[in-house]
N, C-alpha and C positions, 0 to 999 in steps of 0.2 A: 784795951779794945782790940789793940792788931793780932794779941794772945788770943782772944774771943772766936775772932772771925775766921784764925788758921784751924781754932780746934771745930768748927762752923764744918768750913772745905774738907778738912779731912772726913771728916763726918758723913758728908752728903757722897765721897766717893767710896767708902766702905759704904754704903746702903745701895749704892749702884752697881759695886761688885757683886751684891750678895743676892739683887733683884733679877726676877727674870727677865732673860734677854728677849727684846722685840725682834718680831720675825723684820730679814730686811725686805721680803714680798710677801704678798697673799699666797699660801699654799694651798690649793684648791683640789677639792677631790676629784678624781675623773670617773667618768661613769664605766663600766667594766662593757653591760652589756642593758640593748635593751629589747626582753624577749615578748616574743605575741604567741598568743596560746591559737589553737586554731584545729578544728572539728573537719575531717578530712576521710571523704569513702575511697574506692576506686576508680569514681567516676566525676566527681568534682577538685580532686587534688590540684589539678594547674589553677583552677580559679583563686580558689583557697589560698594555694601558695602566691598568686600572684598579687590578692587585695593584702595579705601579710608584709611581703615585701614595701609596696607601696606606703603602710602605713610605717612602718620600721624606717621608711628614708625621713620623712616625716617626722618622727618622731628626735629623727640626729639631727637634723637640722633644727628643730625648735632647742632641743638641749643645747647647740653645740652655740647657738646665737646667744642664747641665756650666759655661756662662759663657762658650760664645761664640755672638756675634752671626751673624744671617747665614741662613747656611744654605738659601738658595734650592735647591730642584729643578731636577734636569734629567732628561731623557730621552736616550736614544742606541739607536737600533738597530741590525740589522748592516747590513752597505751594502746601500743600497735597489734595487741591479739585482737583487739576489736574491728579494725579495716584489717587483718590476715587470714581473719577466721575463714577457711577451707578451703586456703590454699596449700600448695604442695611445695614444702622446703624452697623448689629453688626457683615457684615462682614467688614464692614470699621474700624472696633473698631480693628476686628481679625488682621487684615492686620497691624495696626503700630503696635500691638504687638510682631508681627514677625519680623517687621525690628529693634525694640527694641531687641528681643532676638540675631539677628543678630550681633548685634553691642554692646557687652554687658559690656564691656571696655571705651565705647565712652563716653561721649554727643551726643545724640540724640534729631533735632530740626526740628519739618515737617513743620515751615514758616510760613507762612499766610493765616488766613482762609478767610479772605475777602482785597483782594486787593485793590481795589474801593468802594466806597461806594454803586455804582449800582451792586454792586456781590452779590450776592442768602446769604439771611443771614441764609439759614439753613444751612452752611456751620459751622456759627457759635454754633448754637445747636449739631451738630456732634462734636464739638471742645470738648464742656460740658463732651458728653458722651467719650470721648476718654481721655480727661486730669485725669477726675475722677476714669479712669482704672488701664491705663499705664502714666510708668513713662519717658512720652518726656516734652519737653520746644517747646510754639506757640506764635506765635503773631498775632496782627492784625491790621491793620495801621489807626489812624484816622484824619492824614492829608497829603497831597503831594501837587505840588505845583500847582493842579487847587483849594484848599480848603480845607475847614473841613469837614470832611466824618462825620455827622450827625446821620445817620442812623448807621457808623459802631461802632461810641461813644455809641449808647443805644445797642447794641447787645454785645460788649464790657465790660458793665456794667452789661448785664443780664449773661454772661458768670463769672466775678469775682464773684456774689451774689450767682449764684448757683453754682458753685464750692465749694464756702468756706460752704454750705450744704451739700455737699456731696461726701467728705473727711476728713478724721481723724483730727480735730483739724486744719481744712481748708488750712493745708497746699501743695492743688494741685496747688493753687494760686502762688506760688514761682514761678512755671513754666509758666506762662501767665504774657506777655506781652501788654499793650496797644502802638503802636510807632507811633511819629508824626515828619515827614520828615526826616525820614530815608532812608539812601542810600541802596540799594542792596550791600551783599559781606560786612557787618560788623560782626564780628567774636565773641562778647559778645551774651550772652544767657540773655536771649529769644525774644531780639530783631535781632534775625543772620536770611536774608531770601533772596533768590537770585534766578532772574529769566531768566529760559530758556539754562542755559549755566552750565554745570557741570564740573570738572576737574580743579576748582579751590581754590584756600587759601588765608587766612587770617591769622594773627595774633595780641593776643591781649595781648600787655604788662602788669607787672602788677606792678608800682613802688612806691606806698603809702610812704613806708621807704626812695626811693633816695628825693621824696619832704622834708620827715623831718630828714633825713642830709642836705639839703640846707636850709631849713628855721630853724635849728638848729643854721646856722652858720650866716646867713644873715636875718637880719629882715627890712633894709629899704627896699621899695617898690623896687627903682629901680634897687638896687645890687642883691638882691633878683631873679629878673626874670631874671637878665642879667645869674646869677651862674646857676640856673635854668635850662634856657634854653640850654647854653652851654651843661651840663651833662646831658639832654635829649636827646640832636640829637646825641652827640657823641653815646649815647647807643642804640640809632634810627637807627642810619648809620650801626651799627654790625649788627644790628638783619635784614635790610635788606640785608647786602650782604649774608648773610649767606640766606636768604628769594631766592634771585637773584641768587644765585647758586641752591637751590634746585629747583627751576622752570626751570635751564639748564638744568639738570642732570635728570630730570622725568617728563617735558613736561607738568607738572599741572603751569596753570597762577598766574601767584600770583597778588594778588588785595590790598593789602596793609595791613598798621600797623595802629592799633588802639593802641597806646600809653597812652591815658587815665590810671593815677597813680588809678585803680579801690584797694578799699584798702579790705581785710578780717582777719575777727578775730580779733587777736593784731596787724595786718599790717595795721594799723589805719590811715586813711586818715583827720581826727579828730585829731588826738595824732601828726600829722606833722603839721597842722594848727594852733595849739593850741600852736607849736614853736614859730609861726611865730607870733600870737598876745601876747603872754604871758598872754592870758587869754582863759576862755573855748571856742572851739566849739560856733558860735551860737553872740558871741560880738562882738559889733563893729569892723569893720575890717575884718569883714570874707567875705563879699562880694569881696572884693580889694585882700584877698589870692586866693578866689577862680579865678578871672579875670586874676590874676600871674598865677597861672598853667593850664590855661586854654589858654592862648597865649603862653607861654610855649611851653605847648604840641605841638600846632599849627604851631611853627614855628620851630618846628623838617623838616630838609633839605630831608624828603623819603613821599614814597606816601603814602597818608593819607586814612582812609577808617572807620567808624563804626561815634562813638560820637566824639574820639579827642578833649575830654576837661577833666571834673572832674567827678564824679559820688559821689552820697549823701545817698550810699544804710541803711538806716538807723539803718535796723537790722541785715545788713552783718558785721559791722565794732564794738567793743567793746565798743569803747570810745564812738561812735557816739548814740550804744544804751540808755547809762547810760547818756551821754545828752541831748536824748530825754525825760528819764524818770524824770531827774531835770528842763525840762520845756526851757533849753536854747535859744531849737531854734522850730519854729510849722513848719506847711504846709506851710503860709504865706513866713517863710525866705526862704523855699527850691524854692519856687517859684522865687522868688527875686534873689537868688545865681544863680538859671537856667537862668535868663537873659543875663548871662555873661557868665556863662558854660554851660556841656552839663548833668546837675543832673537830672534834670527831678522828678519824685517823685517815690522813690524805697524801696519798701520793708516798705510800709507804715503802721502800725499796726489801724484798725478801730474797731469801736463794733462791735459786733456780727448781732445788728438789725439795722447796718448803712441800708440806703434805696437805690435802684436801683438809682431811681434820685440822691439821693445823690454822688454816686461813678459816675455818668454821668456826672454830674456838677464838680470834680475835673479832673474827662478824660477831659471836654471840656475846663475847664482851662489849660491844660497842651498843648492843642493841641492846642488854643491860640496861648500860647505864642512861640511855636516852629514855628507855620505859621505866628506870624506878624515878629518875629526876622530870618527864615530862616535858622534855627538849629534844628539838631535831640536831641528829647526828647522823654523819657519812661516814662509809666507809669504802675507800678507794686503793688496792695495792696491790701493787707491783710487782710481782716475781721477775726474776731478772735470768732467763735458762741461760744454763751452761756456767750460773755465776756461785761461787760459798761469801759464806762471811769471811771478810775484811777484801774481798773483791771490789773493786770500780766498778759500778752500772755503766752501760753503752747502750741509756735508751737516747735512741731518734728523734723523737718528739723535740722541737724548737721549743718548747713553752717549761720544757721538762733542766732542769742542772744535774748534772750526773753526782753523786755518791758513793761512799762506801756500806756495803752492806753490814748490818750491825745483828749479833746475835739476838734472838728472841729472850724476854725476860724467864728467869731461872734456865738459864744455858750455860755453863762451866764457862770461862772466860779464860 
């Protein structure tokens, strides 16, 4: 019997070694940001800006009671050649200035300067001289679903080239967006752009840490997504009722949750994956994490809106930096992970004398692969002047982890 009961104990504490471990707190997602779209001329912007603000405090405080963290404002108008139209460069420049100083608490993001590909591309030369001023977030879309906007891919390209000239250590770049089939009413920066319709909101979760509590605890594939998923809609389902109550209570539409676990700093979306393979960022199996959280996210039970999958921002996330600078993973795997999520190519660090064609030919692969797969993709990079490969970046930007810059794919090594 005392034989029975010792082979009993041993028993129950191999099953306890081998079981996954309990979080010792609740890991709770924070919300990143939460943006109000909002319909703005030259003559009603303070009002505008000012009922935006109001609901945005509003909106953090209902979140922040409900128990999550976070909840920054943002602003978004509809694209800004529509309230610039016939002005003159540098009262057009004057003019976001003022709604920057406006709003000086926010995020501030004037949309799209070319819509279509048949849209006036000195929209995009205006873009140049106003990003290089003032400090907003723009995009510019280079596919939807009649095609690849062609034309708006080389004005796109000549916009990131001269930028990264003509800003401190090229970091106006952060704030410029390339987006390819993106929906209107997504609430991450600087692909957030919405037309025609103001008085509405977004929010955009920010859960890096809930993915590496699950993939802490679960590394087979299929338990994995199932835990996963579970603790994503449940924390989906809060954040919209609390969303569905403040659209009662102040009459702004609500457009949905962008859930994407977007990770910053040490809220490393790299340091949760890197659970889940027990090996770096970048190995074997990072494709199949990134497809678990990116169906994940997706099959969160509230309405969906922005990327809704994973984001690969290179130089927003610590771990992610440091393996890029050890060579882990290139442009190739971010491409490859984009197939199954919605990474896109973020916060890419290039040399300084990368070539116009060149940043055109990675726009057109991004925008590829969003138009044959029917998923929003960004594309946001960095040239770094005065820098080659295997240089340290010295961009400024507080939000930004500096890098090594790494040769472009098929470059002699």
């Amino acid at each position: 019997m005392r034989k029975s009961v010792l082979i009993l104990c041993c028993a129950i504490v191999a099953c306890a070694a081998d079981a996954p471990r309990a979080s010792s707190a609740e890991v709770r997602p924070r919300i990143r940001a939460v943006t109000a779209f909002i319909e703005i001329d030259p003559g009603n912007y303070t009002e505008r800006i000012q009922e935006a603000q109001k609901f945005l405090a509003t909106a953090k405080d209902a979140l922040n009671k409900a128990g999550f963290d976070g909840a920054g404002g943002r602003i978004t108008t509809q694209p800004f050649p529509q309230y610039t139209r016939g002005m003159k460069t540098a009262d057009a420049v004057r003019f976001i200035g003022k709604l920057r100083e406006a709003a000086p608490k926010e995020g501030f993001n004037i949309a799209s300067a070319m819509l279509h590909d048949s849209d006036d591309p000195a929209a995009a030369s205006l873009l140049i001289e106003i990003l290089s001023k003032v400090n907003v977030t723009a995009n510019l879309i280079t596919a939807d679903e009649q095609g690849i906007h062609w034309n708006a891919i080389r004005q796109a390209a000549k916009v990131i080239k001269e930028l990264s000239q003509r800003s401190p250590h090229g970091d106006a770049n952060f704030n410029f967006g390339a987006i390819a089939m993106m929906k209107p009413y997504g609430p991450y920066y600087p692909g957030s752009y919405h037309i025609g319709k103001g008085r509405a909101f977004a929010i955009a979760m920010e859960g890096a840490e809930v993915v590496g509590d699950v993939f802490r605890q679960y590394r087979d594939p299929v338990e994995a997504e199932k835990h996963l998923s579970d603790v994503l809609n449940t924390y989906a389902k809060q954040v919209e009722s609390v969303a569905m109550q403040l659209a009662k209570t102040t009459g702004w539409t609500y457009e949905g949750i962008d859930a994407t676990p977007a990770p910053l700093g040490d809220r490393s979306i790299a340091t949760a994956i890197e659970h889940f393979l027990g090996a770096p960022f970048g190995s074997v199996g990072t494709e199949t994490a990134s497809g678990i959280i990116t169906r994940s996210v997706q099959s969160t039970a509230v309405k969906h809106t922005g990327y809704s999958g994973i984001m690969i921002p290179i130089m927003e996330d610590n771990v992610l930096a440091r393996r890029w600078s050890e060579g882990t993973f290139t442009l190739d795997s971010i491409l490859a992970y984009s197939a199954v999520c919605a990474g896109g190519v973020d916060t890419l660090p290039l040399p300084g004398d990368v070539s116009e064609e060149q940043i055109a030919r990675i726009l057109g692969d991004v925008a590829w692969l969003a138009y044959r797969w029917n998923k929003p993709l960004a594309a946001r990079l960095l040239p770094a002047p005065g820098k080659r490969i295997g240089d340290q970046t010295e961009f400024a930007n507080p939000s930004l982890t500096n890098t090594t810059i790494q040769p472009l794919p098929g470059a002699r090594r």
